[in-house]
C-alpha positions in Angstrom: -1.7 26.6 -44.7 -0.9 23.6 -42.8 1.5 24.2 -40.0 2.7 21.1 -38.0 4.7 21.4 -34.6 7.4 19.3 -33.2 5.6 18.1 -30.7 1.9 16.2 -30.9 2.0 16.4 -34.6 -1.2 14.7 -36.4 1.1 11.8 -38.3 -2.2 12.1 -40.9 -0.2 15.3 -41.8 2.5 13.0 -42.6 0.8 10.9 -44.4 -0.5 14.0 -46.3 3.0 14.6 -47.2 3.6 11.0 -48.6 0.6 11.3 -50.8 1.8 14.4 -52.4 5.2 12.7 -53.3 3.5 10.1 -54.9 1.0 12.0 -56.7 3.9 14.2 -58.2 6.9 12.9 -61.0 9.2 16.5 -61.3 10.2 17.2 -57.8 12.5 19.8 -56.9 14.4 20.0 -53.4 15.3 23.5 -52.4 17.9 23.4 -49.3 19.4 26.0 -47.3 22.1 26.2 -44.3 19.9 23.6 -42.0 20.6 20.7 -44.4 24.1 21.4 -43.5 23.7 21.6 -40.0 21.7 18.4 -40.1 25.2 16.9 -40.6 26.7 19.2 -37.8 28.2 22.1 -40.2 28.4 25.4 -38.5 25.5 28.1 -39.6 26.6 31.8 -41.0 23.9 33.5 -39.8 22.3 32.2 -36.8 22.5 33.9 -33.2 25.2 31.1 -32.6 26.2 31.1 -36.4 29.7 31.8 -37.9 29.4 35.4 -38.9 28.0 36.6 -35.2 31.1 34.6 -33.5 34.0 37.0 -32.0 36.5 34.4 -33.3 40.1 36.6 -33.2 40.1 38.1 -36.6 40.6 41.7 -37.9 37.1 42.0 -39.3 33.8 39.9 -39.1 33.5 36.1 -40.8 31.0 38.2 -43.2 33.4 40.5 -44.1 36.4 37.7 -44.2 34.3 35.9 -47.2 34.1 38.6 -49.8 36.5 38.9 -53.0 38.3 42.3 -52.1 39.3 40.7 -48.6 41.1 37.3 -50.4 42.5 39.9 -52.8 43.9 42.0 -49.7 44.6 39.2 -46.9 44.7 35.6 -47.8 46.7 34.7 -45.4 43.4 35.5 -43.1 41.5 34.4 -45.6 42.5 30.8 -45.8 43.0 30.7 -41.9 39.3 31.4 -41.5 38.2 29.2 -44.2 39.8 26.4 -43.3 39.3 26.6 -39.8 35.5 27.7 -39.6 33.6 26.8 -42.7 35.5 23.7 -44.7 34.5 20.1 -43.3 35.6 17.5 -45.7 35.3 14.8 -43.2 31.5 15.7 -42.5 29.1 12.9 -43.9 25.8 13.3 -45.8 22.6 13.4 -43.1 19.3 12.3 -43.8 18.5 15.5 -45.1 20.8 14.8 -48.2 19.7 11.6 -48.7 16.6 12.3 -48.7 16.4 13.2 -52.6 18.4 9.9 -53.0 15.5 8.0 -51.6 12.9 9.8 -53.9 15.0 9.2 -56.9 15.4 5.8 -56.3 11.3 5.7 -56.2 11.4 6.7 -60.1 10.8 10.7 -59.2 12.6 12.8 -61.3 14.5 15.2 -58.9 16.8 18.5 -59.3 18.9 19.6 -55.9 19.1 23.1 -55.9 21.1 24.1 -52.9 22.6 27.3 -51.8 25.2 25.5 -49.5 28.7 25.0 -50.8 29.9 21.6 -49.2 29.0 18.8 -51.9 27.5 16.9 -49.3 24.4 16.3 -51.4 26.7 14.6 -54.7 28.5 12.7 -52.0 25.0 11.3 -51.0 24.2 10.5 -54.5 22.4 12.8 -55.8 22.3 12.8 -59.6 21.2 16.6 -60.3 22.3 19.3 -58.2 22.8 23.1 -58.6 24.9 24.6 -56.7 23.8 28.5 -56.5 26.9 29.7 -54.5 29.2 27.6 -55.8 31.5 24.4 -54.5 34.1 23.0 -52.2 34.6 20.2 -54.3 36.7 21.5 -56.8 39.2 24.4 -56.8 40.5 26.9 -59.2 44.0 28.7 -59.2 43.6 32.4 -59.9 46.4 32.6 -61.9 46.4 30.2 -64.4 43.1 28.5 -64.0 44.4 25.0 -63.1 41.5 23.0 -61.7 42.1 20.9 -58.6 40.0 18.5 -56.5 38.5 20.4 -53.3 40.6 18.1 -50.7 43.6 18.3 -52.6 43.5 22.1 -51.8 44.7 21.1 -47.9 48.0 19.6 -49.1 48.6 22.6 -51.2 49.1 25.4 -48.8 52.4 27.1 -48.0 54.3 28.4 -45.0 51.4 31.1 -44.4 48.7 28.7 -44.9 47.7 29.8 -48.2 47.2 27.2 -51.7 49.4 27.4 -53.8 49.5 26.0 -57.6 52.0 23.6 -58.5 52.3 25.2 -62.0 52.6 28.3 -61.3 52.4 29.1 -57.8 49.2 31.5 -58.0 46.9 30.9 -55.6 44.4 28.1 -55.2 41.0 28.5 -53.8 37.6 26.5 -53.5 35.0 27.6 -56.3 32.7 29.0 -54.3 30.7 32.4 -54.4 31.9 35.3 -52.3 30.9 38.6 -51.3 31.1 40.9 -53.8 30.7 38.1 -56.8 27.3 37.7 -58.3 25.6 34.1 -58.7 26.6 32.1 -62.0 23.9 33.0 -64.8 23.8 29.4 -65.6 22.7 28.5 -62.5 20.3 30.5 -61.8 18.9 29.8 -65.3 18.7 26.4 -64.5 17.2 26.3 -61.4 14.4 28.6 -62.4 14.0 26.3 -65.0 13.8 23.1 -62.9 11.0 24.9 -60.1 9.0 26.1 -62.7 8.5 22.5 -64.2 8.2 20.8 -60.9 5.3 19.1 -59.8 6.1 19.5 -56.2 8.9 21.9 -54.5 10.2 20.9 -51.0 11.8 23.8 -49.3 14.2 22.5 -46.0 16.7 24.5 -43.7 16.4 27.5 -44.7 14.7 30.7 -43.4 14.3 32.6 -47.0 16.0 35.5 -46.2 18.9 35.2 -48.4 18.3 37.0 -51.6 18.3 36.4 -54.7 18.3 32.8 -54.0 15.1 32.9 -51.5 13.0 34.6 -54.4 13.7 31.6 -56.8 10.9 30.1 -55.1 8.1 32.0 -56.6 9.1 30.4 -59.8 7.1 27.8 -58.8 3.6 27.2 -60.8 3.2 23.4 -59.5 0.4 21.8 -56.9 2.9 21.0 -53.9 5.0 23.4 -52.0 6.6 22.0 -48.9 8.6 23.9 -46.3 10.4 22.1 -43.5 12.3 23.8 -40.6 13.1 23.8 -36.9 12.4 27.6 -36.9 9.0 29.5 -37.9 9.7 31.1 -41.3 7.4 33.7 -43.4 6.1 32.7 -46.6 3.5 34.7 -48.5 2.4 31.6 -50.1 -1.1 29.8 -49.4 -1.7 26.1 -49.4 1.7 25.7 -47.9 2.2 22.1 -46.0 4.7 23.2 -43.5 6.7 21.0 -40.8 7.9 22.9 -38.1 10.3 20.5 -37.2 13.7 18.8 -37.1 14.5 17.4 -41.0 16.2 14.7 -40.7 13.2 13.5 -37.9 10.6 14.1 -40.8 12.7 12.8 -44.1 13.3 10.0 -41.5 9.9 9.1 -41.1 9.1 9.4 -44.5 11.4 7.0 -45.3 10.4 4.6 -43.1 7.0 4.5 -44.2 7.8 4.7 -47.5 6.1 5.9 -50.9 5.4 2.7 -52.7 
């Protein structure tokens, strides 16, 4: 196991990195929460994160985002989601376009991400599974009458709640919530696409979050990369790991280029 610190890092490690990338075709990037706060989206989980803030409501942010609570309260519901984890103005960071820049060098590269903002298609990315879902694109529970994600904002009634224009059910983002298991499909595929890769680069995330940590031991490939600011556990050997900010590593990376 290679572990490389912020500070002082051997830039030979870096270069260690590049070679990898070039000596690999199927590469799968595996984000978590970090590639979001690399564009300055709010954490669940950390100390500081959205689910451990005393922000006013009746219950916790954990509790807010589960099925029976919409069902019960979406009035609170939508207050909270719109006001403490939906960004549509946020832009892509480095992080997300970091796939980008190894698609454009002829890799063939599958996003799996367990973050819910789209960030990574509004980069470019070409293949990307979304394991808890999407703010992109909305559902009414009623009638099933799909809308774009942002048009969702100039849906909402008196209360604050989205509302369908054909039949006045509610309207909410396709995402995952507690209580609501993972899309089948989904998961299928993204076991699929890390056990074919060549190389798996896990960013921004801690790989506590289950099931969607374990999909990493579906890799059988020679490269498995972890970068993130904070120490994480991994029971794998041979691990190149970058203790460090992403978008500082992806940056240099592309600087230096894979040709």
């Amino acid at each position: 196991m290679i572990l490389l610190q912020g500070k002082g890092r051997d830039l030979s490690n870096l270069d260690l990195f590049i070679k990898q990338i070039k000596e690999s075709k199927k590469i799968v990037f595996f984000g978590g929460a970090g590639v979001s706060t690399a564009s300055g989206i709010p954490d669940f989980r950390s100390q500081s994160g959205v689910y451990n803030k005393k922000l006013g409501y009746s219950v916790s942010g954990e509790e807010i985002l589960s099925i029976r609570f919409l069902n019960a309260n979406p009035k609170e519901f939508f207050d909270f989601s719109f006001n403490h984890i939906y960004f549509p103005e946020v832009l892509p960071s480095i992080a997300h376009k970091f796939p980008v820049f190894l698609e454009e060098n002829n890799k063939d590269v599958t996003v799996v991400t367990q973050n819910i903002d789209g960030l990574h298609q509004v980069a470019g990315s070409k293949k990307v599974i979304e394991l808890h879902g999407t703010q992109n694109t909305a559902t009414c529970l009623k009638c099933n009458k799909k809308y774009d994600g942002k048009e969702v904002l100039n849906l909402r009634d008196k209360d604050g709640i989205p509302r369908c224009t054909y039949d006045n059910g509610i309207v909410r983002h396709d995402v995952v919530l507690f209580g609501q298991n993972l899309n089948n499909a989904d998961i299928s595929n993204a076991i699929e696409a890390i056990s074919n890769a060549d190389m798996l680069i896990v960013a921004g995330t801690s790989l506590n979050v289950y099931p969607a940590a374990g999909l990493i031991y579906y890799f059988n490939g020679k490269y498995l990369v972890l970068v993130n600011k904070e120490r994480v556990n991994i029971r794998e050997d041979n691990v190149l790991i970058f203790q460090d900010d992403m978008n500082k590593v992806f940056k240099e990376v592309i600087e230096k280029g894979i040709d």
